[in-house]
N, C-alpha and C positions, 0 to 999 in steps of 0.2 A: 415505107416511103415517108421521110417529112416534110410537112407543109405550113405554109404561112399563113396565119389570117389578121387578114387589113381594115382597118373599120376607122373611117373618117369621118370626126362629128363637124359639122361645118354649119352654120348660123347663116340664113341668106336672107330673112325676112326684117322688114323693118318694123317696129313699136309704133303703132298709131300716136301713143301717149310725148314717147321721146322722140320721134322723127329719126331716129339711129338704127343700125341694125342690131338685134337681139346679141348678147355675148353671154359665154359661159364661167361661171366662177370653179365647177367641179365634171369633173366627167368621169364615169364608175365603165369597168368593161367586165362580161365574166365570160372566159370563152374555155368549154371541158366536154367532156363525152357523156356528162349527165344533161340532164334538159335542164335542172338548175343547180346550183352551187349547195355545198351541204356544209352545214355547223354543225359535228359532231353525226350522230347518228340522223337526223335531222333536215328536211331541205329545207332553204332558206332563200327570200327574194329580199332580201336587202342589200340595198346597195353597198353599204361596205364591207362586204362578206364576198363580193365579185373577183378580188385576186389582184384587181387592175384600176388602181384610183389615181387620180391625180389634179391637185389644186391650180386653180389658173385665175388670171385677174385681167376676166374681161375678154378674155380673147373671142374669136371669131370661127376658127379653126383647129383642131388637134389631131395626130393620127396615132395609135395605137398599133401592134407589130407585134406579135405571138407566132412563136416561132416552135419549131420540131412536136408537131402535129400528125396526128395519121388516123386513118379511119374516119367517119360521121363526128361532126361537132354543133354543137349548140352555143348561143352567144345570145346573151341579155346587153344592153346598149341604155345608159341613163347619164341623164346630165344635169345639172343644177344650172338653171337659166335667168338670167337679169334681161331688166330692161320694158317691164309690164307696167312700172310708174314713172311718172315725171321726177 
């Protein structure tokens, strides 16, 4: 059977500092049948080693969409976040 997995990083909180809502400059996804991603023989937690990167300026919202899946999966979820200074 294949399956989808959907994972939406979405920013709702606002910056004491900036008065704005938080926004994302990178968001990393790693979704497989190991509990983490592997470099070579090796598991690895870095975020660009996840499968599923993508550059953004500032947004608020993003959605990711993995597609022909089956069985048990594992998903690590990181994002590079702005908005912590004036």
């Amino acid at each position: 059977m294949d399956g989808t997995f959907k994972a939406t990083y979405k920013m709702t909180e606002m910056s004491d500092y900036t008065g704005k809502t938080y926004t994302m400059s990178e968001t990393h996804l790693y979704v497989g049948h190991n509990p983490y991603p592997q470099k070579g023989p090796r598991y690895t937690v870095a975020p660009g080693q996840y499968g599923n990167k993508q550059d953004h300026n500032g947004i608020t919202e993003y959605t990711y969409e993995v597609n022909e899946l089956s069985g048990d999966v594992y998903f690590i979820a990181h994002a590079v976040v702005s908005g912590f200074n004036p």
